[in-house]
N, C-alpha and C positions, 0 to 999 in steps of 0.2 A: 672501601667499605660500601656495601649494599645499602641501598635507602629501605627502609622499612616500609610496608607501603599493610596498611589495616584497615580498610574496607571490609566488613565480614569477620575481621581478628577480633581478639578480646587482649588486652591488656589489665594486669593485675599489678597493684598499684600500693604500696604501707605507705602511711604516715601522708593522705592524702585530704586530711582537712586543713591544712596550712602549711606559709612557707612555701616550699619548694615543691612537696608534693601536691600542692592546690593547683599551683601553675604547670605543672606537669597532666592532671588531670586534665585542666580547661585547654593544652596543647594536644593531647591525645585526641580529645574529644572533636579539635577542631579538624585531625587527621583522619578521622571515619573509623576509631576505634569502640569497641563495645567497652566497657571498663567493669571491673570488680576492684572496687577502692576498701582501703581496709586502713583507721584507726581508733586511737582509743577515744580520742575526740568527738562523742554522738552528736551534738549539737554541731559542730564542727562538720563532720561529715556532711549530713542532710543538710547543710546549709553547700556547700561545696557540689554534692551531687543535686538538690535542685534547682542550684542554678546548673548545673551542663545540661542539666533535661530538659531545663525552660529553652536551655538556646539550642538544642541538639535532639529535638523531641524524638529521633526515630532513633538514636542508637539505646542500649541497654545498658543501665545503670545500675549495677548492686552495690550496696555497702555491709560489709560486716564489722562492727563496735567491736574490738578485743584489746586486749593491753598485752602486747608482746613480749613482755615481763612473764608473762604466766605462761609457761613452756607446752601444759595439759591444753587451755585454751587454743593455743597457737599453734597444734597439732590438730587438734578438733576442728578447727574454722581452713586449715589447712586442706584437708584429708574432704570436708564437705565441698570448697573450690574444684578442688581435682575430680571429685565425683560429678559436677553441675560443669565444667568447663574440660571435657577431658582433652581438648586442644586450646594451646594457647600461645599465642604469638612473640606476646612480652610479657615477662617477668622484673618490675621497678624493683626492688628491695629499697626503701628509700627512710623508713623511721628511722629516725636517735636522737638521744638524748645524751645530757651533755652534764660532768659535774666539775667543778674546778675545786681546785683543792689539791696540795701535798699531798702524797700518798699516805705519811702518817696520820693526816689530818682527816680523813675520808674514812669507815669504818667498812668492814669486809663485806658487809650487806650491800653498801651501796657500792663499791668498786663493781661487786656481782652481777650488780639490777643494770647496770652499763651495757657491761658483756653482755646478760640476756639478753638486750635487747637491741643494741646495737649492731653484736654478732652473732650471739647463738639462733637469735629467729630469725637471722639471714639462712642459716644453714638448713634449719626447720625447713622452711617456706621451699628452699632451694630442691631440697632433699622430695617433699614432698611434691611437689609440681614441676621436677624436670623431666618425667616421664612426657608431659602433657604440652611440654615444652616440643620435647623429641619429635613430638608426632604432627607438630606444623612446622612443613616447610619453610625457612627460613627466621624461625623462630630467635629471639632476643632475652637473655640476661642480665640487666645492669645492675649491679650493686653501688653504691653511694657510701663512698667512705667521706674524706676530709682531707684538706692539706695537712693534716693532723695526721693520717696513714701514711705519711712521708716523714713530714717531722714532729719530733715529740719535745714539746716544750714544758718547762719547768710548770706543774699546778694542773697539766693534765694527762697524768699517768693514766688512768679508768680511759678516760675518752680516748687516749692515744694504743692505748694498748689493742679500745676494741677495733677502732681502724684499720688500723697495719692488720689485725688477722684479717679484716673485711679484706683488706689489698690480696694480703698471701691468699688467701683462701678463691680470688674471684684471679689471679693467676693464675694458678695452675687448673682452674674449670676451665679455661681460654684454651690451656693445651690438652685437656683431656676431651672438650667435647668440641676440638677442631672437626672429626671425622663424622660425627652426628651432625656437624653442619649449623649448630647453636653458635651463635655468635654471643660472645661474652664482653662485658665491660667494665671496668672500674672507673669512677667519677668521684675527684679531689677538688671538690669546693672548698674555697675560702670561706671567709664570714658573710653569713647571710641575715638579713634582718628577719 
């Protein structure tokens, strides 16, 4: 696999006021990447993006607030990315959230709110900036599923359901966008604090 090298790239970043995605920004940032961090956490964010500014004063920092629940919103902050970024190096797909519970026990709304956001605004985000993906050389996709897109244990159906499609879904972009030269990835973390 190719090292990624972003000096001058932009990296586009969910679920980047905490966790995984906090350290993934302040990693990017330390690699000469420009970032567009996107969640629903405002407070969270601005605190995440001013610190990489205070330590990283020349690269460029955007945040966009949205709650990737909301399919309208997350089409819209989409579609304005693509327009402001029309090349981009890396694509993180990184938010989700998590509900525990039987399946009878979880009621259809929330099983749903999973899915959106887990995996339907992967596909959103995907759908709308692989165009801008295409058009940088060397360009990167990773989506972030779970040990949980592997195995599904008993109390979480919702979360395991949305994984495993994050896995199917970021498989077969690996073999469709071999000849576009997009390099694809799928990431099965265990538990993270």
């Amino acid at each position: 696999m190719r090292d990624l090298v972003f000096p001058g790239g932009t990296a586009v970043l969910t679920g980047a006021a905490s966790g995984i995605g906090a350290a993934l920004a302040h990693g990017l940032a330390r690699r000469g990447a420009d970032l567009v961090l996107l969640d629903r956490d405002a407070d969270g964010l601005t605190s995440v993006a001013a610190a990489i500014s205070a330590a990283h004063p020349v690269l460029r920092v955007e945040t966009h607030v949205v709650d990737l629940a909301d399919a309208e919103a997350t089409e819209r902050v989409a579609a304005g990315i693509h327009r402001a970024h029309p090349r981009i190096r890396l694509l993180i797909n990184n938010a989700g959230v998590a509900l525990g519970g039987r399946f009878d026990q979880v009621t259809v709304e929330e099983f749903l709110w999973v899915v959106e956001i887990n995996f339907r605004a992967v596909v959103r985000l995907t759908h709308a900036l692989l165009p801008a993906l295409k058009a940088e050389p060397g360009a990167h996709l990773v989506n972030v599923s779970s040990l949980f897109g592997i195995i599904a244990p008993a109390g979480q159906a919702a979360y395991a359901a949305s994984k495993f499609a994050v896995r199917g879904f970021t498989e077969a972009l690996r073999h469709e966008l071999v000849d576009d030269g997009v390099g694809v990835t799928s990431v099965h973390p265990g538990g993270i604090r």
